[in-house]
C-alpha positions in Angstrom: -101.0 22.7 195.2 -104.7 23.8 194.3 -106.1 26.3 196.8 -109.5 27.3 197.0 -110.4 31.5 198.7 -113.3 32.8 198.7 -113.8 37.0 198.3 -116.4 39.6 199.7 -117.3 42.7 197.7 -117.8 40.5 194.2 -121.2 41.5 192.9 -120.6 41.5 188.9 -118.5 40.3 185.6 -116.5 43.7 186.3 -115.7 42.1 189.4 -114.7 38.8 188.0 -112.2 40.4 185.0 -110.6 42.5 187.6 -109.6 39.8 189.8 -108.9 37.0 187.5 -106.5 40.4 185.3 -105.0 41.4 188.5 -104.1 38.0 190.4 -102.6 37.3 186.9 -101.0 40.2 186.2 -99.2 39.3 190.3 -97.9 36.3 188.5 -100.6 33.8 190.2 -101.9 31.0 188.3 -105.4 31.3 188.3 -107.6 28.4 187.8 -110.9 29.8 188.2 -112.8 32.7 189.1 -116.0 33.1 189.8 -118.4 35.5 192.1 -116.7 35.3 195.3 -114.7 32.2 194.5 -110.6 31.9 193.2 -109.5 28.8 192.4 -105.4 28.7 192.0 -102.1 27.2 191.9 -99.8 27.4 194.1 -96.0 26.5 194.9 -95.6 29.6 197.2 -98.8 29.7 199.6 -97.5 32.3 202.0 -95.5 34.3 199.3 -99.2 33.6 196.7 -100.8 34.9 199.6 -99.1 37.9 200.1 -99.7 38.7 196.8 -103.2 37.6 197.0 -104.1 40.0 200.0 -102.6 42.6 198.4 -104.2 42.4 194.7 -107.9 42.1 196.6 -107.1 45.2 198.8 -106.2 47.3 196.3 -109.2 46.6 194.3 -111.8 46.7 197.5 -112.1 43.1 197.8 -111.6 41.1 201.1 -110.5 37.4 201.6 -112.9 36.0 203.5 -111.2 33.8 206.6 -114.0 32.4 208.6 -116.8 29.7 207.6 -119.6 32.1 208.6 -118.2 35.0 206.1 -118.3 32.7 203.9 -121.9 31.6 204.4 -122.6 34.9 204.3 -121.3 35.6 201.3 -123.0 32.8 199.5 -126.4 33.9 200.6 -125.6 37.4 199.0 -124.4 36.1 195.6 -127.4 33.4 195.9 -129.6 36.6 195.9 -127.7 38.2 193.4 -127.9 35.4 190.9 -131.8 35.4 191.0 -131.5 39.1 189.4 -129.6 38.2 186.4 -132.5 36.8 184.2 -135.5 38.5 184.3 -138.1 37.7 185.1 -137.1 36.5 188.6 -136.8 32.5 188.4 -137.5 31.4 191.9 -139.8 28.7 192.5 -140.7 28.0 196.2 -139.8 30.1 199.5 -136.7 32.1 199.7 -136.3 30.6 202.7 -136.0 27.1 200.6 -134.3 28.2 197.4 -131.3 29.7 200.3 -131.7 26.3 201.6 -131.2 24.3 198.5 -128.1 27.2 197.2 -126.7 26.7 199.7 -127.0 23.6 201.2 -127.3 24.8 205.1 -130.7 24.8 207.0 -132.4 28.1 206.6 -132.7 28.6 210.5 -128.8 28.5 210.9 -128.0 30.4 208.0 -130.5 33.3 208.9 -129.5 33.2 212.1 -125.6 33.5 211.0 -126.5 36.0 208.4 -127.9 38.5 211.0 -125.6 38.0 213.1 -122.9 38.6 211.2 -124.6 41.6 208.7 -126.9 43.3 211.2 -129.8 42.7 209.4 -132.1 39.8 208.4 -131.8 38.1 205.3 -134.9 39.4 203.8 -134.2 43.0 204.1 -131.2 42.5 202.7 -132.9 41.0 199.6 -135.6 43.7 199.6 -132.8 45.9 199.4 -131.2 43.9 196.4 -134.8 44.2 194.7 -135.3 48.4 195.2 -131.8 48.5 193.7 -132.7 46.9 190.8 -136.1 48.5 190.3 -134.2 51.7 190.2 -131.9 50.0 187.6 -134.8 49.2 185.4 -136.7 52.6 185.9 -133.2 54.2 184.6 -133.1 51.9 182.0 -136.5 53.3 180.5 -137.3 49.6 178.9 -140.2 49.0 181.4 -143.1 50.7 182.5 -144.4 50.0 187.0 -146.4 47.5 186.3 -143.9 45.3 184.0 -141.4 45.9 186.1 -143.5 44.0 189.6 -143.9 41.7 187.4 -140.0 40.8 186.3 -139.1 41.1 190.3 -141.8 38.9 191.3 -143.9 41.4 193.3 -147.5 39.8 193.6 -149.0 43.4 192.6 -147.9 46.7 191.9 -149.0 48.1 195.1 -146.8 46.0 197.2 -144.2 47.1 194.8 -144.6 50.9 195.1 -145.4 50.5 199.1 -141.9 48.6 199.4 -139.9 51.3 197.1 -141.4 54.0 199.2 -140.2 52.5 202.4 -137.0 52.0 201.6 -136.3 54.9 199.3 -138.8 57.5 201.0 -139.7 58.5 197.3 -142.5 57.3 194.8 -142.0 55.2 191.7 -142.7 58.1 189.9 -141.0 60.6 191.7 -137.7 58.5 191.7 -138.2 58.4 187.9 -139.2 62.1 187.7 -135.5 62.8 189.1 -134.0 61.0 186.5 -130.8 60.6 188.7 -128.7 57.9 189.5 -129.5 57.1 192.6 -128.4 53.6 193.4 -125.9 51.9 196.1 -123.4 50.4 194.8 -124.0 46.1 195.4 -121.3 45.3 197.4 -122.4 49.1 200.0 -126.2 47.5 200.5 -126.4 45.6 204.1 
């Protein structure tokens, strides 16, 4: 039988090698993995889903049970996805490219996302954005001003007024400390 979980904490490619290794190193027959998604074969479900839990636990991954974890967790690797081409490709509201990901009305899945995360979705997504703008200052590839630009900041103001909020630091000054300074993905709520 084909059975279909879905996984909190996946935020990268890392993510995806170390579960699809480790389920098949547990002797489970993966079918597909992708970012918060396992596709598998089963002839065992309860013993498969021992082993299951137990893989994702060890690794600091989580099955997600409910359908609003679940919704939750496709809004965050919605978000995700818009960072991994630069510049940002998001045509539209991100009230309506959530909409269109994920195929819920924006009202009820904002409303299930703060519920469930204590926060609204577009802090969370600010947050995603100051993460990566920290990346790409580290990465010493782009100057302020190129970098508003690949997020999809309007101007470089807003940029630096939004980092400052959320970090209490400058652009520059976060670039002066030449630290590493970001939250892990899967710690930002």
């Amino acid at each position: 039988m084909i059975v279909e979980i879905f996984i909190k904490n996946m935020v990268c490619d890392r993510c995806i090698k170390v579960v699809r290794n480790e389920l098949c190193e547990a002797g489970i027959e993966v079918k597909d993995v992708e970012l918060g998604r396992v596709v598998y074969e089963s002839n065992n479900k309860i013993e498969d889903a021992k082993r299951l839990d137990k893989v994702l636990k060890v690794n600091g991954f989580e099955l997600l049970k409910s359908s609003d974890e679940i919704l939750v967790e496709r809004v965050k690797l919605s978000l995700l996805r818009l960072f991994e081409n630069l510049p940002v490709q998001k045509t539209g509201t991100l009230s309506s490219y959530l909409s269109e990901e994920t195929e819920y009305d924006y009202i009820r899945l904002s409303r299930i996302f703060s519920y469930t995360e204590n926060t609204t979705v577009e802090k969370y997504f600010i947050k995603l954005k100051i993460e990566k703008v920290k990346e790409l200052i580290q990465s010493n590839e782009f100057n302020f001003t190129e970098i508003s630009r690949l997020l999809d900041y309007s101007n470089l103001n807003y940029l630096s007024k939004q980092f400052k909020n959320e970090t209490g630091m400058s652009l520059s000054n976060y670039k002066k400390q030449n630290k590493n300074l970001r939250s892990s993905l899967d710690q930002i709520v």
